[in-house]
C-alpha positions in Angstrom: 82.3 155.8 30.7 80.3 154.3 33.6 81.8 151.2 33.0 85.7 152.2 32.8 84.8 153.8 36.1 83.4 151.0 37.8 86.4 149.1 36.3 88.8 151.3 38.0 86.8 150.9 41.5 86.8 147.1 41.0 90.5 147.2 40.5 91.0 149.4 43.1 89.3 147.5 45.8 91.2 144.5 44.8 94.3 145.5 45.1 95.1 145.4 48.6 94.1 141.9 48.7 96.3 141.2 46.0 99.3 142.6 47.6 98.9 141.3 50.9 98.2 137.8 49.8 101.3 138.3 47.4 103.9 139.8 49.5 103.2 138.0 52.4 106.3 135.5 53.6 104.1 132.3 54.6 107.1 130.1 54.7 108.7 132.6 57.5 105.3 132.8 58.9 105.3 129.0 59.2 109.5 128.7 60.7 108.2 131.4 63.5 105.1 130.1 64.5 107.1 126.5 64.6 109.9 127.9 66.9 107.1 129.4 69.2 105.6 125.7 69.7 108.9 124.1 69.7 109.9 126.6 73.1 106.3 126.0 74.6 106.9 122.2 74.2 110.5 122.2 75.7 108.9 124.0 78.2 105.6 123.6 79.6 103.0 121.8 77.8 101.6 123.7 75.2 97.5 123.4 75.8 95.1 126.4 76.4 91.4 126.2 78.0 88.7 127.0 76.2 85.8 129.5 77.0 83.7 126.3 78.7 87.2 125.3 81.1 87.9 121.8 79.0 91.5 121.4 78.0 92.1 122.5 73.9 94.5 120.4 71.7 97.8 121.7 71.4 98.6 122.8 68.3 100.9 120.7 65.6 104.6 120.7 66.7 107.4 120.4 64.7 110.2 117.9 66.8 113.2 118.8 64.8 112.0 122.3 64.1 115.6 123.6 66.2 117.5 121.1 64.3 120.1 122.3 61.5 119.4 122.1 58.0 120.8 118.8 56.7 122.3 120.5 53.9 124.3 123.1 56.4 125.3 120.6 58.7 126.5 118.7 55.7 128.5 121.4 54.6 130.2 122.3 57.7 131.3 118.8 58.8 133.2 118.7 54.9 134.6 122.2 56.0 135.9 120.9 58.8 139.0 118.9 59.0 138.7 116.9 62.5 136.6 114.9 63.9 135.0 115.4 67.2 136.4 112.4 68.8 139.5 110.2 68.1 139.1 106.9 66.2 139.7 103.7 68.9 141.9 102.5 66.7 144.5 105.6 67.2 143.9 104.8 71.3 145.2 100.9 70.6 147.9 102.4 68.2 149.3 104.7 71.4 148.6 102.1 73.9 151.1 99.9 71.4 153.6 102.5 71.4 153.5 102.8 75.3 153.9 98.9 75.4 157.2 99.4 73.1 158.4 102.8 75.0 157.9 100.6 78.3 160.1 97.9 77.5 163.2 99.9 75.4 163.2 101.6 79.0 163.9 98.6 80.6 166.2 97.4 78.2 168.3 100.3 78.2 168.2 99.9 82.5 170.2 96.4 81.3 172.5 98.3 78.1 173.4 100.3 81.6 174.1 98.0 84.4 175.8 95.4 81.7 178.2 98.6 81.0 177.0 98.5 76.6 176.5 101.7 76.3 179.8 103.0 75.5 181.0 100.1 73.2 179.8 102.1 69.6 181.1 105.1 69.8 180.0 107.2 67.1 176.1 108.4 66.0 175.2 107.3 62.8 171.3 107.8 63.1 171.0 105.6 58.9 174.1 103.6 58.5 174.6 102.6 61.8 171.1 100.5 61.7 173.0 97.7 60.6 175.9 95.6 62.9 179.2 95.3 61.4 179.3 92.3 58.9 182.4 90.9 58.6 185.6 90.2 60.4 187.6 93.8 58.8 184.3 95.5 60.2 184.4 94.4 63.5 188.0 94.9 63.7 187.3 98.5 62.8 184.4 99.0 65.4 186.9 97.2 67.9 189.6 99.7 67.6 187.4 102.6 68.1 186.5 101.1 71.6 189.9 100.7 72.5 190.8 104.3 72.0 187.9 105.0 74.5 188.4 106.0 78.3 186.1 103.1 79.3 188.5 100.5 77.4 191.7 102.0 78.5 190.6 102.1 82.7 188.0 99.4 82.6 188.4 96.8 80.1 191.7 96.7 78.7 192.3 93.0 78.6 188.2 92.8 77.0 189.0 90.0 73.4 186.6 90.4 70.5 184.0 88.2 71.6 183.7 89.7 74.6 183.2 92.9 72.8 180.9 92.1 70.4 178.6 90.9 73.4 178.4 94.5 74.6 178.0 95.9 71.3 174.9 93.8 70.2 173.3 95.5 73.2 173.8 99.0 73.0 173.4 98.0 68.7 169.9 96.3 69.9 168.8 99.0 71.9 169.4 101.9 69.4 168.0 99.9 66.4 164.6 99.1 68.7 164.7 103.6 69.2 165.0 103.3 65.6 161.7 101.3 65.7 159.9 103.3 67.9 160.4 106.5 65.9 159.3 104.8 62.9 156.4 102.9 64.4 155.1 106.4 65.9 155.5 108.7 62.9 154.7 106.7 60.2 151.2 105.7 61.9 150.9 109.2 63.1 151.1 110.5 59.6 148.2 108.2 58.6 146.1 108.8 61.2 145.9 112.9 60.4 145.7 112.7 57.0 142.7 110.3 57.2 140.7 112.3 59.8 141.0 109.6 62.3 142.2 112.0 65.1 140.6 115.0 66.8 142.0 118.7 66.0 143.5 118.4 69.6 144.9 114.7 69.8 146.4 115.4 67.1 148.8 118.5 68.2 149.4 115.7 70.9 150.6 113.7 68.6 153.1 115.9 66.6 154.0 117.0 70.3 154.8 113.2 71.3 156.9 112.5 68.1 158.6 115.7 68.0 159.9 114.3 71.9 160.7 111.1 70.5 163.2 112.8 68.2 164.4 114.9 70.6 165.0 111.5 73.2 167.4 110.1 70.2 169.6 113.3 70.8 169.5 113.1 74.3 170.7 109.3 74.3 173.4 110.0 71.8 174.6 113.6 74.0 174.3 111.3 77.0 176.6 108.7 75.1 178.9 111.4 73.8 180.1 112.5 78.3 181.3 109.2 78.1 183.7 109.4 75.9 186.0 112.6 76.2 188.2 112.3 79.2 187.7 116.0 79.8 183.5 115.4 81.0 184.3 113.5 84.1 187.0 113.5 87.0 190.2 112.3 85.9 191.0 109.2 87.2 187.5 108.0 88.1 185.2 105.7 86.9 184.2 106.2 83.0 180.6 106.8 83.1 177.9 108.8 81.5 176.8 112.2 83.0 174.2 111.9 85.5 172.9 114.8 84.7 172.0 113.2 81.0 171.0 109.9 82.1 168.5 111.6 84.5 167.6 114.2 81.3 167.1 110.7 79.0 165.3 108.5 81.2 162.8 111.2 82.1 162.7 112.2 78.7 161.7 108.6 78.0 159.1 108.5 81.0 157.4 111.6 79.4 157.4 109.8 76.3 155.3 106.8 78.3 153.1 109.0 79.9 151.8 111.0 77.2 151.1 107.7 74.9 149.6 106.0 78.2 147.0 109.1 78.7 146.0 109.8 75.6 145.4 106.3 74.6 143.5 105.4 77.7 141.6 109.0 77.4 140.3 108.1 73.6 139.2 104.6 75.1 137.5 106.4 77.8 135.7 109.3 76.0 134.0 106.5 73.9 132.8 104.7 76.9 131.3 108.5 78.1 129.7 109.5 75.0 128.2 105.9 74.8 125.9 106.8 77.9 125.9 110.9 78.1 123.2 110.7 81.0 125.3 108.4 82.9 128.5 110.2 82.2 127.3 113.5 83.4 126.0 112.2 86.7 129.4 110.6 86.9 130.6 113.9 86.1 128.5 115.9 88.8 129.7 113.2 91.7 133.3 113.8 90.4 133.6 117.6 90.8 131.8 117.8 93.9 133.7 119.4 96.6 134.2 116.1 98.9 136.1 115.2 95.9 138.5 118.0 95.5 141.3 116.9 98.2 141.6 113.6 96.8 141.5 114.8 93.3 144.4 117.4 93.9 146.1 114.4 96.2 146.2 112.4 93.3 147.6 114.9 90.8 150.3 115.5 93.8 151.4 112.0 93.9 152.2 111.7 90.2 154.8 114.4 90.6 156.2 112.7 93.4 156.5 109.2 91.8 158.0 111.0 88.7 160.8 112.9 90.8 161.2 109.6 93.1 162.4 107.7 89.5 164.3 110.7 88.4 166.2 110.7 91.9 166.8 106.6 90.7 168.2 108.0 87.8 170.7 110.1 89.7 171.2 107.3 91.9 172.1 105.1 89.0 174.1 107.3 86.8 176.2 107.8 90.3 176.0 104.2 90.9 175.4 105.4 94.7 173.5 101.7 95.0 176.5 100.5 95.8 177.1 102.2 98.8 175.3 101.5 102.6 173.9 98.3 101.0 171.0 97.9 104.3 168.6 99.3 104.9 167.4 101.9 107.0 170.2 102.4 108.3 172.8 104.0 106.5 176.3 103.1 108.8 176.0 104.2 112.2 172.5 105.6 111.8 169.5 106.3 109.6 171.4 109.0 107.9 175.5 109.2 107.4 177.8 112.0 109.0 177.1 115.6 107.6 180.5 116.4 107.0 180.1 113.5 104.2 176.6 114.7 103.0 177.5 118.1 102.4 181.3 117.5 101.4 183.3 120.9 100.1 184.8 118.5 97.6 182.3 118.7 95.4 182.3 122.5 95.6 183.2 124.2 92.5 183.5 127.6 93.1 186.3 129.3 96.0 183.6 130.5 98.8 181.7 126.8 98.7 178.4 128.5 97.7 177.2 125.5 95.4 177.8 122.9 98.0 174.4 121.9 98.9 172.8 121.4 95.2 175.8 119.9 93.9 176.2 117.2 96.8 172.4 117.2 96.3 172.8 115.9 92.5 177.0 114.8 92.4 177.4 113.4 95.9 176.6 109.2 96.0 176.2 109.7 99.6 173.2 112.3 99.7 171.9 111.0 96.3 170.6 108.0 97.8 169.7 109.1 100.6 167.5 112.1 98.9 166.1 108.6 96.9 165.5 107.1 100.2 162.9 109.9 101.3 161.5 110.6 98.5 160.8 106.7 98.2 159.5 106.6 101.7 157.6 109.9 101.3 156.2 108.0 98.0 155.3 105.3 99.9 153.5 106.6 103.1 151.8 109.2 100.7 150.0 106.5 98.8 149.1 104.2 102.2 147.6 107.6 103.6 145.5 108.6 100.6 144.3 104.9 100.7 143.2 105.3 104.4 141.3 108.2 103.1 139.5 106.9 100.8 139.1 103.3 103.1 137.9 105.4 106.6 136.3 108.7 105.5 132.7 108.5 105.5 131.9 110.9 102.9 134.7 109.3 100.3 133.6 105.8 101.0 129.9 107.2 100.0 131.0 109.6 97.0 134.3 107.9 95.4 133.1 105.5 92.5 133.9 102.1 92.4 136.2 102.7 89.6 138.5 105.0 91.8 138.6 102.7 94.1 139.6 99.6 92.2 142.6 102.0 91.1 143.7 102.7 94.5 143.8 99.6 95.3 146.0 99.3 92.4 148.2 101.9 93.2 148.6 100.3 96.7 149.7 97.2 95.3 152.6 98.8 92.9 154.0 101.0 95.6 154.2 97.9 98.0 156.0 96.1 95.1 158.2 98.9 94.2 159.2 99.2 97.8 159.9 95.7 98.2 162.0 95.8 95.1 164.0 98.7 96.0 164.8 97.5 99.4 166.2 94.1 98.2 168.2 95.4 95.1 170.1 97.5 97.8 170.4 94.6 100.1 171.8 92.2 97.6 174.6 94.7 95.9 172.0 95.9 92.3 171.7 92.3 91.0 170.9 92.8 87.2 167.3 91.3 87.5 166.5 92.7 90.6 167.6 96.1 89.4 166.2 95.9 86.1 162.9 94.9 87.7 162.8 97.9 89.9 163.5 100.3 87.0 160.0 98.2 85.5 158.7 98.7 88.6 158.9 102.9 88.9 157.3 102.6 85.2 154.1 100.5 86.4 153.5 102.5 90.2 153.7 105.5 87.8 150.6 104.1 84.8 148.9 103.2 88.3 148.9 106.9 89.5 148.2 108.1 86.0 145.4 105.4 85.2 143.8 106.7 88.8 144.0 110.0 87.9 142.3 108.9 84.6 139.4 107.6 86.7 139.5 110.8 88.7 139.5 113.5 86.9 136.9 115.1 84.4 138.3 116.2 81.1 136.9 119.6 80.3 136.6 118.8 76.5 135.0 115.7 77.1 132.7 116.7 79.8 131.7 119.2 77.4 131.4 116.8 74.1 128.7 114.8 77.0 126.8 117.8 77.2 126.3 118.7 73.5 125.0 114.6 72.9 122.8 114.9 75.7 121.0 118.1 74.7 121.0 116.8 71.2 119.3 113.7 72.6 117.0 115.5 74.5 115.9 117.6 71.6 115.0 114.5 69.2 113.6 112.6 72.3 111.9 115.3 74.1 108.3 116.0 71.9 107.2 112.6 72.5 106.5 112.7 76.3 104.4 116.5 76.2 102.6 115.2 73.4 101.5 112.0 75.5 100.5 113.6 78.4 98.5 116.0 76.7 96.6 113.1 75.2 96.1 111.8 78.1 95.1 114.8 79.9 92.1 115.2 76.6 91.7 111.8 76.9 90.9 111.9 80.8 
């Protein structure tokens, strides 16, 4: 009996102990006391005196304590589709496109002044890829020119040969939209499916092929006002509608741009992420406020080079460069009468209350001279921000050198395009003269943008800069506590 009992007191005393050594988490024990030294260590430098006033070791510290479990981080980069960044490969690939966008613009300035683009008459997006291929076939494609208005009122002693000179270009120039479409989507295709792209390049990219589609429409609609006598003034010249060309050619330019940017963009966000501590103190010198009027200025001088080539779009589809070919004046003065600016012929309606936008965008007159101040405006814009940047104090101390290599750049095109401009008037719209103006909007316009580029600080990316740095920091930042702790027991 007395020793059941002292059994039972035995048992009873040990239990507690058991339980507590039992139930006790030592693994979460561990994790906390590990996150405690991993915040004292980012922080101040984890040592504590000791009763005689010497400096104690720190305890151990885990460096990657805050770091994700392999295994999760694992998992969620399989569960998740995109990348953070965009492969350089895809920049090249746009940058290529640009390159092939920029020249079928200028090529389809020449189908225009060489008067091509009426000579195939009909929109056959498949068959139409190839020319005609033998004498019946040209014959065929022959008399559906001469039942056009351009034939009939322009060209109505044009031969065969003659013909088929015209035709090859507007036939070149549809097969190379052909090309670009294909070139884009099939590429495009392959770079989402194989994760090469970022979740937001690539709605970009569906975005920038969706417009390329939408441009083939627009060039045949533009084709098609051409055709009917009923879409332009009986009697006058056969031409396409202004209002399309202008709709087409900035459709194209939009087109450009967006490949331009986002190529350049991918280049660049490599080059950031590269050197995250350099990149955010580029970042901080960027948005600070001496910055922000030359930042906005440069956003503001994109739009106005855009709407300066759309008003050359107007001009052209007008063919108002043939008109007051000096320059600055304009007749008698720097600006013609205003009873021929603002003409009621135009006028449409019985009280003449659309006679200033449609002389604004139908008169040949007021088109060129709205291209005239806008080009001017374009022009004194771009010298002024340049004397900015070349006499302010504060810009000549904060602007990068980068920045400053671009406006230099821009300075250079605008003086070009100026030039141009002023001599294609002069000399009656040569075809190389014009054609290199048209060129010539293109490049002051990937100047402005490639400025801006330099400029501005991409939200996403600046924020992509931060995540690396702290993540470097992390991994990095143990070793230099740890040291001077040493050398603070050591001393």
């Amino acid at each position: 009996m007395a020793s059941s009992t002292q059994m039972l007191l035995m048992l009873r005393s040990a239990a507690p102990r058991l339980t507590r050594s039992f139930f006790t988490c030592h693994h979460a024990s561990r994790t906390s006391a590990t996150r405690h030294a991993t915040k004292r260590l980012l922080g101040t430098t984890a040592t504590s005196r000791s009763g005689d006033g010497l400096l104690s070791r720190p305890q151990a510290v885990f460096p990657f304590a805050n770091l994700r479990n392999p295994l999760q981080s694992a998992q969620k980069s399989k569960a998740k589709f995109f990348p953070d960044t965009s492969d350089k490969s895809v920049a090249y690939w746009l940058l290529g496109s640009a390159a092939s966008v920029f020249g079928i613009v200028v090529f389809g300035g020449l189908t225009r002044l060489t008067e091509s683009g009426l000579s195939i008459t009909e929109w056959r997006p498949v068959t139409g890829s190839l020319p005609p291929r033998d004498a019946a076939d040209w014959d065929t494609e022959f008399a559906k020119y001469r039942s056009s208005p351009e034939f009939k009122l322009l060209n109505p002693h044009m031969t065969l040969d003659e013909f088929k000179s015209i035709y090859y270009m507007e036939w070149t120039h549809r097969l190379w939209g052909r090309l670009v479409g294909m070139s884009f989507l099939l590429p495009a295709a392959y770079f989402i499916a194989r994760r090469k792209v970022s979740a937001p390049m690539a709605g970009k990219i569906v975005g920038i092929a969706g417009l390329i589609g939408f441009q083939g429409f627009l060039g045949w609609w533009m084709v098609k006002s051409g055709l009917k006598d009923d879409l332009f003034a009986p009697g006058s010249h056969p031409r396409v509608s202004q209002y399309r060309l202008t709709a087409h050619l900035g459709t194209a330019f939009l087109c450009y741009t967006a490949m331009l940017w986002n190529g350049l963009s991918i280049l660049r966000e490599h080059k950031l992420l590269a050197d995250p501590q350099a990149a955010t103190k580029l970042f901080e010198r960027l948005k600070s406020p001496e910055l922000r009027v030359f930042r906005r200025s440069v956003g503001a001088l994109a739009v106005l080079v855009f709407c300066t080539a759309m008003s050359g779009g107007l001009v052209a589809g007008l063919d108002a460069g043939l008109i007051y070919n000096e320059f600055p004046y304009m007749g008698q003065g720097l600006t013609p009468p205003k009873s021929e600016l603002f003409s009621d012929f135009y006028s449409h309606t019985a009280h003449r209350s659309d006679v200033w936008w449609r002389n604004m965008l139908e008169n040949p007159s007021l088109v060129q001279l709205d291209h005239r101040i806008l080009a001017t405006t374009t022009f004194t814009s771009v010298m002024s921000l340049w004397a900015y940047s070349r006499f302010s104090p504060t810009l000549r101390r904060m602007l990068p050198a980068a920045c400053k290599k671009g406006m230099h750049g821009v300075v250079g095109f605008v003086g070009l395009q100026v030039a141009l401009g002023i001599t294609t008037l002069l000399y009656l719209v040569p075809l190389p003269l014009a054609s290199a103006h048209q060129a010539g909007s293109l490049a002051l316009l990937s100047s402005v943008m490639i400025l801006g580029g330099r400029t501005w600080v991409p939200r996403r990316v600046a924020r992509l800069v931060s995540q690396k740095l702290a993540q470097s920091r992390l991994v990095s930042g143990p070793a230099f506590p740890n040291k001077v702790s040493n050398r603070r027991l050591d001393g």
